[in-house]
C-alpha positions in Angstrom: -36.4 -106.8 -182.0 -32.7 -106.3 -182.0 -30.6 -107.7 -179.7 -27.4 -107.7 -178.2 -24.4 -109.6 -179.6 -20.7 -110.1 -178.3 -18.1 -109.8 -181.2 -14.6 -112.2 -180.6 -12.0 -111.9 -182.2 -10.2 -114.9 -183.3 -6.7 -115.5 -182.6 -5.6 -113.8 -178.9 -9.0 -114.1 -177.8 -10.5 -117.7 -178.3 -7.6 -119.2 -178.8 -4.0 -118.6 -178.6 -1.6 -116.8 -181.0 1.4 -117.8 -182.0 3.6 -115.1 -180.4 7.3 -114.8 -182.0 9.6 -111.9 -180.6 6.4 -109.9 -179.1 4.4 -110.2 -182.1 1.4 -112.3 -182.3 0.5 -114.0 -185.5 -2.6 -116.4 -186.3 -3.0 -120.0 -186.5 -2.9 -121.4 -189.8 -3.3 -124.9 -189.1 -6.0 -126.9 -186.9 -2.7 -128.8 -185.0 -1.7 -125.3 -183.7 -4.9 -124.4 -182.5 -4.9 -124.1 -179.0 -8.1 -122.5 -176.9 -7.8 -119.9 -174.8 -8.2 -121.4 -170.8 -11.7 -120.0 -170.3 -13.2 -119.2 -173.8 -15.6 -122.3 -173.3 -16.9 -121.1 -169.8 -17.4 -117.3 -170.9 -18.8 -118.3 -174.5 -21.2 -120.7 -171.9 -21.7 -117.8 -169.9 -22.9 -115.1 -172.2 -24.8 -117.6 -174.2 -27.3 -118.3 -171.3 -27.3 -114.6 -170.9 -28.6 -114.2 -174.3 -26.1 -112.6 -176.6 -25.4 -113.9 -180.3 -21.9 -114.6 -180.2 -20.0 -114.1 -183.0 -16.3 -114.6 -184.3 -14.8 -111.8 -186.7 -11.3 -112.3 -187.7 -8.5 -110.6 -190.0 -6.6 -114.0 -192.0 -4.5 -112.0 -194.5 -2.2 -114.9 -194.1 -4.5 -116.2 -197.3 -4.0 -113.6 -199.5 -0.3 -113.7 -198.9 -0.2 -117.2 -199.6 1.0 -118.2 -196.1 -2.1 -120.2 -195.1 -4.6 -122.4 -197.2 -8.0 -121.3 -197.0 -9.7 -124.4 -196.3 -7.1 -125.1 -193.5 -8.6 -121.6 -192.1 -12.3 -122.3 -193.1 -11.8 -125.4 -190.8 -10.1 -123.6 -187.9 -12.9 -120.9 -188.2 -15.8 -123.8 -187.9 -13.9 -125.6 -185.3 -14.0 -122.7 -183.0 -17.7 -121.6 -184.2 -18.8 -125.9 -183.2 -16.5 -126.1 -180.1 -17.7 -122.5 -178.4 -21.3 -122.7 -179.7 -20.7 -119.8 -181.4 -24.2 -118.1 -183.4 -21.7 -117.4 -186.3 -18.4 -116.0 -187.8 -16.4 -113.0 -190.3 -13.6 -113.8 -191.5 -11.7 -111.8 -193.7 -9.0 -113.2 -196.0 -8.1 -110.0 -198.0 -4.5 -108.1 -197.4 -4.4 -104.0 -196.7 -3.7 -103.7 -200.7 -7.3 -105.0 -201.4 -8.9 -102.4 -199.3 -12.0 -104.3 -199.0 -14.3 -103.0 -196.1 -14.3 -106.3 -194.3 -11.0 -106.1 -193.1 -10.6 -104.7 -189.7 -10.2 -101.7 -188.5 -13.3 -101.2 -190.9 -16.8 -102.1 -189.4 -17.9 -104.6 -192.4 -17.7 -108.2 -190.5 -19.4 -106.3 -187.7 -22.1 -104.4 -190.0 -22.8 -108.0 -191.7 -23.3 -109.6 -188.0 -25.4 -106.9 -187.3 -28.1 -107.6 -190.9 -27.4 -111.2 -190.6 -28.2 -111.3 -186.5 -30.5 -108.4 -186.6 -27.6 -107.1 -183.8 -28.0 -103.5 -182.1 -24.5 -102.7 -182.6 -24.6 -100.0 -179.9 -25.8 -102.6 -177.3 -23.0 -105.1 -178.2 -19.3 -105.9 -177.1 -16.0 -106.2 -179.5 -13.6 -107.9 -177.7 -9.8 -108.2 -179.0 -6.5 -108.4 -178.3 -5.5 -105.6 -181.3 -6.1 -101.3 -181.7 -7.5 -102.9 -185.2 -10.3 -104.6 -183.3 -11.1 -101.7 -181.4 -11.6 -99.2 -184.0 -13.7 -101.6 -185.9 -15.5 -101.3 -182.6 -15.8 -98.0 -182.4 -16.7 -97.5 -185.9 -20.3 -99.0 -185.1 -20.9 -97.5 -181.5 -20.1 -100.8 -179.9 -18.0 -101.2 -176.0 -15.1 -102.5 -176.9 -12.7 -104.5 -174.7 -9.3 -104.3 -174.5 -7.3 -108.0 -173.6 -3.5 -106.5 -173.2 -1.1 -109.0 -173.4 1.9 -106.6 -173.8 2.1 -107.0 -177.6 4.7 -105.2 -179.2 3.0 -102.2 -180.7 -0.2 -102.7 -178.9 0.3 -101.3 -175.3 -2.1 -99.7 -173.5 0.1 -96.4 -173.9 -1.7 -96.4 -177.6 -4.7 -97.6 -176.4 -7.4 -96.1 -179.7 -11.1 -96.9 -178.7 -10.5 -99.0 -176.1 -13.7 -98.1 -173.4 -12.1 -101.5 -171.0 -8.7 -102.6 -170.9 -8.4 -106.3 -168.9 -5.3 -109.1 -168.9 -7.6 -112.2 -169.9 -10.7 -113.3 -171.3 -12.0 -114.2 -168.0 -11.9 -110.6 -166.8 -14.5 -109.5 -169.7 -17.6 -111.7 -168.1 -17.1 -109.0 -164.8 -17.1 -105.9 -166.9 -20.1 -107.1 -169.0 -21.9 -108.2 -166.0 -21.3 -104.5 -164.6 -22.7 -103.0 -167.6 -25.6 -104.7 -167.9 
C-alpha cells in the first residue's frame, strides 16, 4: 500500500543557504553546512507520524564546475544520516542538459515515488524556491512555500504554492491541519 512521503528540499530548507545580495546559493562544502534550527525536531516529528522523508535537491554547481561531487555526495549523506532521512535526489545536471531530474521537472519526485512506493498526491514538497513548487505541482503533491524574501522569489510570484509559511517550524502545523 502506498504511502505518504514529505519531499525537502536541500539548501533553504534543512540547512541554510549561503545568501549573497538576496540571492541564496547551495553549500558546496561540508564546513559550510549549517542546519536549519528545527529540521531535526520536524524530521523527528513527521517520522513518528509515518511519512518517508526524502531530500530532493538541484546541485548544478557540479556541472558548472563550481563544487566537487563527492564534496556534495557527502553533504547530501550527512543530512540523509543526521535527519534520518528514508532517502535523497540530487540532481547535478545544469538547464543546458535538460535532463528530467532537474527541478521544476517531477523526476527526483517520480523516482521517490517507484523507489518508496510514495502516493504523490498524498505527499508534501516543501522548498524555499517557485522551482520546488512546480516540481510539486507537476505530481499532484501540497506544496509548501518557506518565503524568506529571496530576491525573485516573493510571494507576489508565488506558482503552485497551496501554503506559504516564514520557517520550517511552521510546516509541522499546516501538515498537522491537513491530516
Amino acid at each position: 500500500m502506498s504511502r505518504p512521503a514529505i519531499f525537502f528540499d536541500r539548501d533553504g530548507v534543512l540547512i541554510e543557504s549561503i545568501v549573497r545580495e538576496g540571492k541564496p546559493f547551495a553549500a558546496t562544502m561540508r564546513s559550510e553546512v549549517k542546519f536549519i534550527a528545527s529540521a531535526a525536531s520536524v524530521c523527528a516529528h513527521f517520522k513518528s507520524a509515518g511519512f518517508i522523508l526524502i531530500m530532493f535537491t538541484n546541485q548544478p554547481d557540479v556541472a558548472r564546475k563550481k563544487a566537487n561531487a563527492a564534496e556534495v555526495l557527502q553533504i547530501n549523506e550527512m543530512v540523509k544520516h543526521e535527519l534520518h532521512l528514508d532517502g535523497y535526489y540530487c540532481c547535478t545536471h545544469d538547464d543546458v542538459d535538460r535532463c528530467e531530474c532537474r527541478k521544476p521537472l517531477p523526476g527526483m519526485l517520480k523516482m521517490g515515488e517507484r523507489d518508496f512506493d510514495i502516493d504523490l498526491t498524498k505527499s508534501f514538497v516543501i522548498g524555499d524556491r517557485t522551482k520546488d513548487m512546480q516540481a510539486g505541482k507537476a505530481v499532484g503533491a501540497t506544496t509548501i512555500f518557506i518565503d524568506y524574501g529571496y530576491r525573485g522569489e516573493s510571494e507576489g510570484q508565488a506558482v503552485g504554492r497551496d501554503f506559504v509559511v516564514k520557517s520550517l517550524h511552521e510546516v509541522v502545523k499546516i501538515i498537522t491541519k491537513i491530516e
